[in-house]
HTML snippet that shows the backbone in 3Dmol.js (N, CA, C, O; Angstrom):
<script src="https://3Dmol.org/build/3Dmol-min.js"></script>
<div id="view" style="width:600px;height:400px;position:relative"></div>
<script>
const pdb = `
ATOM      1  N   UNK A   1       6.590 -31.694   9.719  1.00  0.00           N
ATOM      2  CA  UNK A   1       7.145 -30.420   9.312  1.00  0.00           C
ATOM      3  C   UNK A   1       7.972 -30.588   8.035  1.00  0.00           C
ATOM      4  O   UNK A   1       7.894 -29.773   7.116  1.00  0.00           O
ATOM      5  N   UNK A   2       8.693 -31.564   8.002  1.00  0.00           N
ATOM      6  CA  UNK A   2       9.949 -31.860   6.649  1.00  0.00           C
ATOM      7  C   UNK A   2       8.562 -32.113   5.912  1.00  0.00           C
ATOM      8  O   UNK A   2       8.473 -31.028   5.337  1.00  0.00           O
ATOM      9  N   UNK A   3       7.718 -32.632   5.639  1.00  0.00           N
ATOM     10  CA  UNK A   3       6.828 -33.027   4.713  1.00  0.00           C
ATOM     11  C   UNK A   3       5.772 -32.014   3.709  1.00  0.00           C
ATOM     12  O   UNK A   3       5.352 -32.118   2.556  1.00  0.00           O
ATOM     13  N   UNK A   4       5.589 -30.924   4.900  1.00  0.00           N
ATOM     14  CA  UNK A   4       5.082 -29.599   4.531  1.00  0.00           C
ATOM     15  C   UNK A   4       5.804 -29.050   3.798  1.00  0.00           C
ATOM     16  O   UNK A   4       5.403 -28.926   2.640  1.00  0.00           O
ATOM     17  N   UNK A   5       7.381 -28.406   4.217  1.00  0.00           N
ATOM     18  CA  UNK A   5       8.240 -28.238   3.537  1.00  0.00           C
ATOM     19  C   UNK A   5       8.737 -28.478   2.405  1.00  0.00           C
ATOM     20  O   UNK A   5       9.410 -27.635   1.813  1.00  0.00           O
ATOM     21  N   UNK A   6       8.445 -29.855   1.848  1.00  0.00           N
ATOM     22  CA  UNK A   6       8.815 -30.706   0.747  1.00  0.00           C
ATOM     23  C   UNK A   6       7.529 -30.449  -0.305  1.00  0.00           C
ATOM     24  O   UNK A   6       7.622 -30.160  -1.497  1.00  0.00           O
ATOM     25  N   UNK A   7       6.460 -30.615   0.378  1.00  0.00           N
ATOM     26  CA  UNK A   7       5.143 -30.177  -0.323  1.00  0.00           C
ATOM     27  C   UNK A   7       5.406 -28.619  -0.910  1.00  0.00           C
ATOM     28  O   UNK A   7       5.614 -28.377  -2.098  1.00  0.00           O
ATOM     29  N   UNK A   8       5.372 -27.966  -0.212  1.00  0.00           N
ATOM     30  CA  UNK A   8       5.608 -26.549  -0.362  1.00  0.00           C
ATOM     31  C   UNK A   8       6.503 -25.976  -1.360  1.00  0.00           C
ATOM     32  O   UNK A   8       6.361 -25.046  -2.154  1.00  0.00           O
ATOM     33  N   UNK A   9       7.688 -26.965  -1.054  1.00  0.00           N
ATOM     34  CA  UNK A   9       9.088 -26.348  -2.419  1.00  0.00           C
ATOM     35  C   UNK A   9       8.436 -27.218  -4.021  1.00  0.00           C
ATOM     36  O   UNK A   9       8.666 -26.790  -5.152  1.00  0.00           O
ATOM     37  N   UNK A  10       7.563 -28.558  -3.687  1.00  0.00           N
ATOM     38  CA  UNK A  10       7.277 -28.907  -4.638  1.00  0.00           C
ATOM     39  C   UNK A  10       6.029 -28.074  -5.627  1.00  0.00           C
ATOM     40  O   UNK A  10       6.099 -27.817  -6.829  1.00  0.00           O
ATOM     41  N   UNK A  11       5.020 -27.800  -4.766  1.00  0.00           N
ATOM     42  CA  UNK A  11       4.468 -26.439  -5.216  1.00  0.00           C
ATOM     43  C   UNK A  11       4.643 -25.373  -6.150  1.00  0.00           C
ATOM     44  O   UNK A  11       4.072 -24.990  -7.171  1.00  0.00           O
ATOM     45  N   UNK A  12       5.833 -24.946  -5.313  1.00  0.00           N
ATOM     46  CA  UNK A  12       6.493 -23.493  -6.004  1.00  0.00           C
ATOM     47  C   UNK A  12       7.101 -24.403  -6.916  1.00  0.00           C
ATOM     48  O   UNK A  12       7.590 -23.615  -7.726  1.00  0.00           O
ATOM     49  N   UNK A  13       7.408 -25.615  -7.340  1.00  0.00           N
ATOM     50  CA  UNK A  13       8.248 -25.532  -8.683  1.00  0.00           C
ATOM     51  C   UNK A  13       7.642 -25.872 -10.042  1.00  0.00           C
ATOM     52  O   UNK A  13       7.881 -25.506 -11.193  1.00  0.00           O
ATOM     53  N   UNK A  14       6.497 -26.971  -9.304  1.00  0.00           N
ATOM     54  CA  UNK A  14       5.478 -27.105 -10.201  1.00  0.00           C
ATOM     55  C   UNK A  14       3.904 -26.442 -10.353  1.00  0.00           C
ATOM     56  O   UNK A  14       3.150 -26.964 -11.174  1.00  0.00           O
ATOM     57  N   UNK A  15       3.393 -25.182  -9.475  1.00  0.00           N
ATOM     58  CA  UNK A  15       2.040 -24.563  -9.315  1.00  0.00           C
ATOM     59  C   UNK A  15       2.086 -23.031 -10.266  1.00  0.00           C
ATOM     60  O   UNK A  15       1.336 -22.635 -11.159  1.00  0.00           O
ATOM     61  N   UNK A  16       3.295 -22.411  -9.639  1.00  0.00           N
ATOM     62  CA  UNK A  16       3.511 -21.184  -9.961  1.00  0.00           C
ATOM     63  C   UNK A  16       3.883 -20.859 -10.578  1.00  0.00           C
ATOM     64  O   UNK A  16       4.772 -21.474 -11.167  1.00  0.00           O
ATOM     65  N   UNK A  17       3.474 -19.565 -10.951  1.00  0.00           N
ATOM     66  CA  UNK A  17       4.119 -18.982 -12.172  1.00  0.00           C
ATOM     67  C   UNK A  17       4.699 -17.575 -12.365  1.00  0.00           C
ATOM     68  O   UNK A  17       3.795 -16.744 -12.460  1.00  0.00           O
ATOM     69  N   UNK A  18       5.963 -17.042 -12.454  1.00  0.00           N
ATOM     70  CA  UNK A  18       5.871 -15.508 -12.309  1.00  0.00           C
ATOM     71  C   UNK A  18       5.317 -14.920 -13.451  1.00  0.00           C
ATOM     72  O   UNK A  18       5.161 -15.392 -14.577  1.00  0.00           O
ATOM     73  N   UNK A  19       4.964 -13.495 -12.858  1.00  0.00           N
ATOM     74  CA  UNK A  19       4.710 -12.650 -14.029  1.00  0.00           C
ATOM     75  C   UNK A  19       5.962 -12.441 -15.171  1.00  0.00           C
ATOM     76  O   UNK A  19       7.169 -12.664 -15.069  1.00  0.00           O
ATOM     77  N   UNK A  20       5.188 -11.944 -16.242  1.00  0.00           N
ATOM     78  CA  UNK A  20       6.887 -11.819 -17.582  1.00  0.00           C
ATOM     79  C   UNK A  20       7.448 -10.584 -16.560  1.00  0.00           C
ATOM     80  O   UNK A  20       7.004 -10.156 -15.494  1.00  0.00           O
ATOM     81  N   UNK A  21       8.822 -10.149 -17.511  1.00  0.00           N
ATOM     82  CA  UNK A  21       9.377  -8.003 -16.894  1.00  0.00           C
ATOM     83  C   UNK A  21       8.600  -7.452 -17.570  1.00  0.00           C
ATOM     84  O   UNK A  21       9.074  -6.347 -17.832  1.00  0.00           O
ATOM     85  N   UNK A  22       7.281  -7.623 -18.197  1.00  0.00           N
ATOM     86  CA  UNK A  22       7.102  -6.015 -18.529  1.00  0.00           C
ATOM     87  C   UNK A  22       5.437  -6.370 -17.591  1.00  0.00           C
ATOM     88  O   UNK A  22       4.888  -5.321 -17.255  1.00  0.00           O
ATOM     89  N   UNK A  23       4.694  -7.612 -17.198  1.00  0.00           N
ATOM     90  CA  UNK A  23       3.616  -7.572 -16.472  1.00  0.00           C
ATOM     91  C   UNK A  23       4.325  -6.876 -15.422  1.00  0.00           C
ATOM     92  O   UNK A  23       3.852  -5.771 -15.155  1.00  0.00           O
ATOM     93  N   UNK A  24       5.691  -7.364 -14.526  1.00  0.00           N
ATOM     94  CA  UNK A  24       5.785  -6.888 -13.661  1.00  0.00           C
ATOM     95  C   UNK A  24       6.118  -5.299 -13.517  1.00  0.00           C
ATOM     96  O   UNK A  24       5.605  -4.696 -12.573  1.00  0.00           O
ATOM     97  N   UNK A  25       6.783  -4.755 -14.232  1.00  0.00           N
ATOM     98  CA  UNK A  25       6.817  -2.923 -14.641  1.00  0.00           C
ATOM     99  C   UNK A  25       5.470  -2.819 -14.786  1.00  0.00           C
ATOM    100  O   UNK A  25       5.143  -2.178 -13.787  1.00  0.00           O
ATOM    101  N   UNK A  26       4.354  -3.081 -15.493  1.00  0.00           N
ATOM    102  CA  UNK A  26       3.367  -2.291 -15.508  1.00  0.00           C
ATOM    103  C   UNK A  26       2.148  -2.305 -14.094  1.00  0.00           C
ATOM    104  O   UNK A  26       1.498  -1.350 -13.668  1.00  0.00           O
ATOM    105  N   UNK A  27       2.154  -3.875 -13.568  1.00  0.00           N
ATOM    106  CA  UNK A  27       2.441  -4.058 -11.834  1.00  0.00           C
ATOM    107  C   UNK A  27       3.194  -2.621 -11.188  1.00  0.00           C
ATOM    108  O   UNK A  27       2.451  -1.742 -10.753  1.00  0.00           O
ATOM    109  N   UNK A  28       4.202  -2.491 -11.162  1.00  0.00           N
ATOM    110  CA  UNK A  28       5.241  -1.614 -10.270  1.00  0.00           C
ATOM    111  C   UNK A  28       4.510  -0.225 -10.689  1.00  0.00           C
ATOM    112  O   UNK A  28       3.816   0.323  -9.833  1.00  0.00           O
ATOM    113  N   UNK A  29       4.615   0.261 -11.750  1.00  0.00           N
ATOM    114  CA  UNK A  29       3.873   2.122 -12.430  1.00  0.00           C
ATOM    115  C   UNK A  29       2.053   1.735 -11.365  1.00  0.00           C
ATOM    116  O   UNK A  29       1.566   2.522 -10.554  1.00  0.00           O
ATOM    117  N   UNK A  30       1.674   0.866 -11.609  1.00  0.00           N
ATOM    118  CA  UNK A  30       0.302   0.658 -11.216  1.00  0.00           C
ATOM    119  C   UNK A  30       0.218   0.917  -9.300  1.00  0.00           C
ATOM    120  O   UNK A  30      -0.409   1.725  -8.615  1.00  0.00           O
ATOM    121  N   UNK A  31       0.928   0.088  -9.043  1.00  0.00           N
ATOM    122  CA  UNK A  31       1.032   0.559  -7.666  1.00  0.00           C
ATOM    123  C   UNK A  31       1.672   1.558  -6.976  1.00  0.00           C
ATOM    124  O   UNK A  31       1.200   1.944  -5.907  1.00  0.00           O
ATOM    125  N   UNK A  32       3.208   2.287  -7.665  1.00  0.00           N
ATOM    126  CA  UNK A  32       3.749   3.350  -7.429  1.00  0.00           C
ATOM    127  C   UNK A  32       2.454   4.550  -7.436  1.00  0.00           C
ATOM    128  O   UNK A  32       2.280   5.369  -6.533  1.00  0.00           O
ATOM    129  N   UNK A  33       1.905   4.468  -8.250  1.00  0.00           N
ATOM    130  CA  UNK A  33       0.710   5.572  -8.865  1.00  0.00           C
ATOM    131  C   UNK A  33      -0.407   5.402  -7.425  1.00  0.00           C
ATOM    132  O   UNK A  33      -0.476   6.306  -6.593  1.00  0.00           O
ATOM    133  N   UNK A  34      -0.929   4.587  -7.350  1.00  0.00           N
ATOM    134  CA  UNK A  34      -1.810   4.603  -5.955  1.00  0.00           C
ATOM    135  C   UNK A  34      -1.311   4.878  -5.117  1.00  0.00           C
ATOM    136  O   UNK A  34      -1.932   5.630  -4.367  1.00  0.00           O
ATOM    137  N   UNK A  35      -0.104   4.520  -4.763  1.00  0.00           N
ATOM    138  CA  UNK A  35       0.434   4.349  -3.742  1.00  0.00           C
ATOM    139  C   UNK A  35       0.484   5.636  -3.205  1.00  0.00           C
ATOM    140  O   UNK A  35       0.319   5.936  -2.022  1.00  0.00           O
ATOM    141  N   UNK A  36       0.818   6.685  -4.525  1.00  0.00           N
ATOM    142  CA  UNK A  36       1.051   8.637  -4.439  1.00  0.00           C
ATOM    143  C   UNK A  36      -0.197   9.157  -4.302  1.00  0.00           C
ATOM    144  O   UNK A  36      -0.282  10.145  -3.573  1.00  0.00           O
ATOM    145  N   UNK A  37      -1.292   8.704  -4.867  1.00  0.00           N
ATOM    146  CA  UNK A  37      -2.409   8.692  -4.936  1.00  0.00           C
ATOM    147  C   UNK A  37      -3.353   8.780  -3.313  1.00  0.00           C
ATOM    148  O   UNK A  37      -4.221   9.479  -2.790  1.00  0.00           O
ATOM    149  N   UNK A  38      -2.462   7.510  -2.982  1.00  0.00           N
ATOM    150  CA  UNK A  38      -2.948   7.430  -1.469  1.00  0.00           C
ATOM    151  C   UNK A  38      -2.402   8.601  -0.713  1.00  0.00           C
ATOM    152  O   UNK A  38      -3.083   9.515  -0.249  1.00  0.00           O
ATOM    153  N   UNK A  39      -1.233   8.490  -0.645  1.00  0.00           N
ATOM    154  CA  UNK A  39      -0.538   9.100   0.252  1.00  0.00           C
ATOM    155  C   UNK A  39      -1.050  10.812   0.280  1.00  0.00           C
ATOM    156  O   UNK A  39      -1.252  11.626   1.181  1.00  0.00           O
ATOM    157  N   UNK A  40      -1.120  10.837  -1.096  1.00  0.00           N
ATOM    158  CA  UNK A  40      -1.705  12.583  -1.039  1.00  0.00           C
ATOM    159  C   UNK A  40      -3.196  13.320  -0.884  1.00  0.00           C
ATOM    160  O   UNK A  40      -3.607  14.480  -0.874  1.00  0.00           O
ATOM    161  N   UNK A  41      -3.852  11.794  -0.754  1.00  0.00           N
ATOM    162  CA  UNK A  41      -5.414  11.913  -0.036  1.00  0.00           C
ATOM    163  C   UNK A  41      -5.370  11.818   1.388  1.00  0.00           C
ATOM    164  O   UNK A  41      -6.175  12.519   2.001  1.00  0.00           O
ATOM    165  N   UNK A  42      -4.213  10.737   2.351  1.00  0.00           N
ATOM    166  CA  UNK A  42      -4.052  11.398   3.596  1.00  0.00           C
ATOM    167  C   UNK A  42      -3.671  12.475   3.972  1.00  0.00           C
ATOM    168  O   UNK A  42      -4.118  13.067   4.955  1.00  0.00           O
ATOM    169  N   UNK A  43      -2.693  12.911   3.149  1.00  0.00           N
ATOM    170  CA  UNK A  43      -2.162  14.238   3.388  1.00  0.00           C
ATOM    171  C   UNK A  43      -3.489  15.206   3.400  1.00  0.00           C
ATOM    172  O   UNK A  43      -3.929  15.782   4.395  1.00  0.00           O
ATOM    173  N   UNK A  44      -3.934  15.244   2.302  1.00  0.00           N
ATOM    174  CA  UNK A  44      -5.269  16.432   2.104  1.00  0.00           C
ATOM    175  C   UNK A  44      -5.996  16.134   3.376  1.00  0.00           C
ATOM    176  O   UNK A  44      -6.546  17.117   3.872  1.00  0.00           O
ATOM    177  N   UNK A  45      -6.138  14.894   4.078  1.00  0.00           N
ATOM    178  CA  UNK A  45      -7.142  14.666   4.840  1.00  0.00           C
ATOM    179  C   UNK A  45      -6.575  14.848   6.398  1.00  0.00           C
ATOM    180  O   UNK A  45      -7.444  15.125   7.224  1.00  0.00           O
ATOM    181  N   UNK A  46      -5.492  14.749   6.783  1.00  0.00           N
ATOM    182  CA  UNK A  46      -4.879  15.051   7.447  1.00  0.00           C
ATOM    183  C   UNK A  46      -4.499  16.874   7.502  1.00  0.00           C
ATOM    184  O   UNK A  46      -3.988  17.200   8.573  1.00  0.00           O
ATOM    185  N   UNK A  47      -4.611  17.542   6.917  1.00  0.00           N
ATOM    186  CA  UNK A  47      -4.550  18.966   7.044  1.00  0.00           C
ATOM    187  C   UNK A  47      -5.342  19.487   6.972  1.00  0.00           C
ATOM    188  O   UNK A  47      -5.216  20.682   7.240  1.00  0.00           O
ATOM    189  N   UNK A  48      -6.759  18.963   6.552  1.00  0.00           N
ATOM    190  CA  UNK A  48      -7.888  19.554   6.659  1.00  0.00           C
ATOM    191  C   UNK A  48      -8.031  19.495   7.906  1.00  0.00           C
ATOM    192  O   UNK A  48      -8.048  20.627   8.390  1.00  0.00           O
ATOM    193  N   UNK A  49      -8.190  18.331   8.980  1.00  0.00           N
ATOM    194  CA  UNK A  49      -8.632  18.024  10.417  1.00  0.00           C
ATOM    195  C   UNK A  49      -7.366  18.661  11.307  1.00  0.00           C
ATOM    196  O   UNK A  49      -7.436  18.731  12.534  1.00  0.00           O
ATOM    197  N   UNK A  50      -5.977  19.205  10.405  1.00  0.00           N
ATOM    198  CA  UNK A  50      -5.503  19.861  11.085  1.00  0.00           C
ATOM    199  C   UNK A  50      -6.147  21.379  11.544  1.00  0.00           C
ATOM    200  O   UNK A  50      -6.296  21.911  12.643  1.00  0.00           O
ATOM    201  N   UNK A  51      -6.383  21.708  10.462  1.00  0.00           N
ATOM    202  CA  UNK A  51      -6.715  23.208  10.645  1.00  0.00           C
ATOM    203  C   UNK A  51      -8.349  23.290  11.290  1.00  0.00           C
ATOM    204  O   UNK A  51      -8.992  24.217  11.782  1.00  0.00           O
ATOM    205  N   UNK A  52      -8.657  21.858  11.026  1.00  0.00           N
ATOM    206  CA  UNK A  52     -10.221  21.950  12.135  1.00  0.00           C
ATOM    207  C   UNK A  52      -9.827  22.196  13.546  1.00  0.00           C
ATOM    208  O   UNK A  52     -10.108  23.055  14.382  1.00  0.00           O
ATOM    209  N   UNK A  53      -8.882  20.861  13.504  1.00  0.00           N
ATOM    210  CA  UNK A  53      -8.863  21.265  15.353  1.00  0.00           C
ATOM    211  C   UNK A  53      -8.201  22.290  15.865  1.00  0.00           C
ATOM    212  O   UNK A  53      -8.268  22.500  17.076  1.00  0.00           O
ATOM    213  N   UNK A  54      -7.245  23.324  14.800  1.00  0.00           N
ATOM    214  CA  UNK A  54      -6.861  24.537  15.293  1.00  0.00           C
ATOM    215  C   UNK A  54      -7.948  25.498  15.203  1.00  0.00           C
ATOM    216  O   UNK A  54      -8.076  26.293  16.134  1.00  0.00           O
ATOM    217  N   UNK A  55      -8.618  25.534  14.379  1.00  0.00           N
ATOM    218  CA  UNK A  55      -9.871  26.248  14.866  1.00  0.00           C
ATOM    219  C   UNK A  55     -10.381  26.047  15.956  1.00  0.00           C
ATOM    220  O   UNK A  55     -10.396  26.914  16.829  1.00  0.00           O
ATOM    221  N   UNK A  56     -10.897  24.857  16.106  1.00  0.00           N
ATOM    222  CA  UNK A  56     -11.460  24.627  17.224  1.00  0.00           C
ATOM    223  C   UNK A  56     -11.092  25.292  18.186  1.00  0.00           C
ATOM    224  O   UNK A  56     -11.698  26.302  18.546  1.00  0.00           O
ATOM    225  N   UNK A  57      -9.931  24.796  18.823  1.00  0.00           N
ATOM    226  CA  UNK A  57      -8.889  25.262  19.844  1.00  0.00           C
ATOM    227  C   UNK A  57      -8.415  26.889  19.791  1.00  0.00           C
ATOM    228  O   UNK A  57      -7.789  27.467  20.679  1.00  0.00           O
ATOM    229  N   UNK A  58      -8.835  27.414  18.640  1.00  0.00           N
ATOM    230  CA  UNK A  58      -8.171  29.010  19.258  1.00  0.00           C
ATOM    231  C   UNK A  58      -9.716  29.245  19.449  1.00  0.00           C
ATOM    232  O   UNK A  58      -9.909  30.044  20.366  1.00  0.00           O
ATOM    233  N   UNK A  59     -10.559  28.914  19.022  1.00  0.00           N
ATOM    234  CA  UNK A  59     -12.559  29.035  19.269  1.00  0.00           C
ATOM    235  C   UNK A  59     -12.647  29.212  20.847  1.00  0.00           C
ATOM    236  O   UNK A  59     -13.186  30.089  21.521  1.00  0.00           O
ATOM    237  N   UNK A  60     -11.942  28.093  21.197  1.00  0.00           N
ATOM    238  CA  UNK A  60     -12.251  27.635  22.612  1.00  0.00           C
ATOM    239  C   UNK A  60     -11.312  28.647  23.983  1.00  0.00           C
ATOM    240  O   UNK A  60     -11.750  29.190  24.997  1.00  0.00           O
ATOM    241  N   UNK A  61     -10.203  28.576  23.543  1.00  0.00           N
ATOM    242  CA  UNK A  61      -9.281  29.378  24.168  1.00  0.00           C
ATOM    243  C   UNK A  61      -9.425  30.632  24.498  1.00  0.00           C
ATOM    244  O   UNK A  61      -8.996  31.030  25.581  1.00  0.00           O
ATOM    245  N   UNK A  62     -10.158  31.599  23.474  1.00  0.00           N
ATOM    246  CA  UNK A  62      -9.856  32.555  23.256  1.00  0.00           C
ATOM    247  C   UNK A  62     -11.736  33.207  23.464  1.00  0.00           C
ATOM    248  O   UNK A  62     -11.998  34.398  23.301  1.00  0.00           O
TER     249      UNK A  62
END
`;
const viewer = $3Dmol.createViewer("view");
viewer.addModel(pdb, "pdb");
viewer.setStyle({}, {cartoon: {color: "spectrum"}});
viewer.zoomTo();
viewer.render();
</script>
């Protein structure tokens, strides 16, 4: 386990690399943007199958 560990921190000091601040801002706008993107295609998709199954259901009820 200490050996993994040691491997591992040695890794990160010599493998990796971060992105510069402006890869990472244009990273952050890139995923903020899908992210709204997503969220407002469940939404659309989620209120469509809302108002299906209220159809449905006053169809059936009534």
């Amino acid at each position: 386990m200490i050996t993994y560990i040691k491997e591992s921190i040695d890794e990160l000091r010599n493998n990796v690399t971060l992105p510069t601040r402006s890869e990472s801002s244009n990273l952050m706008v890139i995923v903020a943007v899908f992210s709204i993107l997503f969220a407002l295609a469940t939404w659309g998709v989620d209120s469509v199958f809302s108002k299906l199954i209220q159809l449905y259901f006053d169809k059936v009820l009534n």
